[in-house]
C-alpha positions as CSV (number, residue, x, y, z in Angstrom):
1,X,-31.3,-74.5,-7.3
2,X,-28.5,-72.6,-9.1
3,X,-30.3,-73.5,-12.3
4,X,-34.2,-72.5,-11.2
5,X,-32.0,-69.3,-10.4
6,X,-30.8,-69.3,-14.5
7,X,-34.0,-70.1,-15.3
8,X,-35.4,-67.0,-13.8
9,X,-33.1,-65.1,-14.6
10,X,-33.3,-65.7,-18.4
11,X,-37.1,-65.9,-18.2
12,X,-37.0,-61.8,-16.7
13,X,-34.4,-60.7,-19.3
14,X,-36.6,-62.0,-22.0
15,X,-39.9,-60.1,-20.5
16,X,-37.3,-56.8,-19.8
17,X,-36.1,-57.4,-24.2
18,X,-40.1,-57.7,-24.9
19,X,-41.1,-55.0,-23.1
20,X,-38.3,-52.5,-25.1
21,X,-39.9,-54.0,-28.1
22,X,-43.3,-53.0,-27.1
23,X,-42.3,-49.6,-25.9
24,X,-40.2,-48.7,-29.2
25,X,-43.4,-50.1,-31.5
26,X,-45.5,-48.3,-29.7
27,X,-43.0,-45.0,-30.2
28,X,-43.0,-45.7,-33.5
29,X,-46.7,-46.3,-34.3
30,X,-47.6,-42.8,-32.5
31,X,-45.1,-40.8,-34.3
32,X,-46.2,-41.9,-38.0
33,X,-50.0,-41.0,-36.0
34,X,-48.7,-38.0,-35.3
35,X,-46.9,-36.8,-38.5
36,X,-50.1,-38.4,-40.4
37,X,-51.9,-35.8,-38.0
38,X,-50.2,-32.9,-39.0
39,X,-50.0,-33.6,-42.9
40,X,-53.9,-33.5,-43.1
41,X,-54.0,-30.5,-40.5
42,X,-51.1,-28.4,-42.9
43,X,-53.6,-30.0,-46.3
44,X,-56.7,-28.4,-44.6
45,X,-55.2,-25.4,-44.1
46,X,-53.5,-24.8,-47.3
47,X,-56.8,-25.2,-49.3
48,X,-58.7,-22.6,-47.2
49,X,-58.9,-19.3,-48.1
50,X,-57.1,-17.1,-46.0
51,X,-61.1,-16.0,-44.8
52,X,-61.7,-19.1,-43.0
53,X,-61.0,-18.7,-39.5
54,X,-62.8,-22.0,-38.6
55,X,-60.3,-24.1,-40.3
56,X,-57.3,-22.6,-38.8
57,X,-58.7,-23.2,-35.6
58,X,-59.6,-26.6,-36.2
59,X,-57.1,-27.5,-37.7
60,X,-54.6,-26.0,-35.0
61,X,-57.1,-27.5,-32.0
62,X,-56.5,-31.2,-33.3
63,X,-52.7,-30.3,-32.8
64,X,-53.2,-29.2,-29.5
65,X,-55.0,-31.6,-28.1
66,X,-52.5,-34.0,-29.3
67,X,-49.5,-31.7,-28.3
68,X,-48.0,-31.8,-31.7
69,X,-47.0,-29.0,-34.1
70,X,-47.7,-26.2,-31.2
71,X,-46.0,-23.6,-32.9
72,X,-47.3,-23.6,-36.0
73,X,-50.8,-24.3,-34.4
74,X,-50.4,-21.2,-32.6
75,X,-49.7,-19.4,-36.0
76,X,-52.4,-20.6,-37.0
77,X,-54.8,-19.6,-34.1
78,X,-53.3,-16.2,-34.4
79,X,-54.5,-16.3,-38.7
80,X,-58.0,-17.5,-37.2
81,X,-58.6,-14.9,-34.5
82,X,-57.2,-11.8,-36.7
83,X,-60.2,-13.0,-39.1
84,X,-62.6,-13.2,-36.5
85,X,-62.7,-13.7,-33.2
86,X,-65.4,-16.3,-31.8
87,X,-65.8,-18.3,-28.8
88,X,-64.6,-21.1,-30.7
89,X,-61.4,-20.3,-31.9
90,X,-60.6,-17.9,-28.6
91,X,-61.2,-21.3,-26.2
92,X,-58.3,-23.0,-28.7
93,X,-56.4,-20.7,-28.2
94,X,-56.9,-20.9,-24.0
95,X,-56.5,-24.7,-24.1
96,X,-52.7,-23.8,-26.2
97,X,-52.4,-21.7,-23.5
98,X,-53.2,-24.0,-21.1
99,X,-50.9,-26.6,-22.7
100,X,-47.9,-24.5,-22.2
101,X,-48.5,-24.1,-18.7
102,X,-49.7,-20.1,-19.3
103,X,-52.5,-20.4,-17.5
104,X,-53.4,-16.3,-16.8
105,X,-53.4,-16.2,-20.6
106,X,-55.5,-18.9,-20.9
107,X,-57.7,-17.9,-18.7
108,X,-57.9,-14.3,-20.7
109,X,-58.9,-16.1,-23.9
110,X,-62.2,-18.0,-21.8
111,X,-63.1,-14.8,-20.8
112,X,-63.4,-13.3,-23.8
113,X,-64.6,-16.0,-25.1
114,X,-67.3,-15.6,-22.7
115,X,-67.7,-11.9,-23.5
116,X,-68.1,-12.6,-27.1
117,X,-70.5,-15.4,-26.5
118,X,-72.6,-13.6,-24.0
119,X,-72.4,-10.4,-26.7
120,X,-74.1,-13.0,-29.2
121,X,-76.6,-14.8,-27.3
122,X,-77.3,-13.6,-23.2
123,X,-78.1,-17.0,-22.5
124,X,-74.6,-18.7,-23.5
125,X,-73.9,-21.6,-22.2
126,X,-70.5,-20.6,-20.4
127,X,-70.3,-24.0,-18.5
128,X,-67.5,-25.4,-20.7
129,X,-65.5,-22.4,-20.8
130,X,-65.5,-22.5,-17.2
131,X,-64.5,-25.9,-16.6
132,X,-61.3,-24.9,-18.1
133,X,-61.0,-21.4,-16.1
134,X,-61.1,-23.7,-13.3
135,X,-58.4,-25.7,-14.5
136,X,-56.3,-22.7,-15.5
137,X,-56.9,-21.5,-12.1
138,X,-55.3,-25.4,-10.7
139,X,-52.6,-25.2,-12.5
140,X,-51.5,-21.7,-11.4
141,X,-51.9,-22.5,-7.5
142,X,-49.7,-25.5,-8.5
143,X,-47.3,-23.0,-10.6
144,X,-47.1,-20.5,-7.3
């Protein structure tokens, strides 16, 4: 019995050592993602001329979405908007918001967003940007 017990035993601390190997690989694997990530992001934006919002803000959303590089992703949202502010690049800049659990401010970028999309065409489609108001709203009732 005692050595079924050993058995066991050893059989659980081996799955318990492979598991820590899997989790630290895994670690690993995402960080060189992530740094690979931001490498191309910080290439994209250093080859665009200081007049292309769009970049910026592409370039800062695929941060975001991963939750990597925030800050500078936020400097660059801010380059992007002081060029031109569309519904594009003012919905980034709600979902950063939204990522740092600031939802009011998030939900202050979707609206303009909305405002300047409804400016350029009445019949926007606002259905996206009010997903995420919705979510922003969540989050603060959770927040209060």
């Amino acid at each position: 019995m005692k050595l079924l017990q050993k058995s066991h035993n050893n059989k659980s601390i081996f799955t318990l050592l492979m598991a820590v190997c899997v989790l630290v690989a895994t670690a690993a694997t995402a960080d060189a993602n992530n740094e690979k990530v931001i490498s191309k992001a910080r290439a994209a934006v250093e080859k665009a001329s200081l007049d292309d919002w769009e970049t910026y803000a592409k370039s800062a959303e695929i941060c975001i979405a991963r939750n990597i590089n925030m800050k500078e992703a936020s400097k660059w949202l801010d380059h992007s908007l002081s060029v031109k502010q569309t519904t594009y690049n003012l919905q980034v800049k709600g979902d950063y918001y939204l990522k740092n659990k600031l939802p009011i401010k998030a939900m202050e970028q979707y609206l303009k967003a909305i405002d300047v999309g409804k400016k350029k065409d009445f019949n926007f489609d606002t259905s996206q940007l009010q997903s995420r108001i919705d979510k922003a709203r969540k989050l603060q009732k959770k927040l209060t």
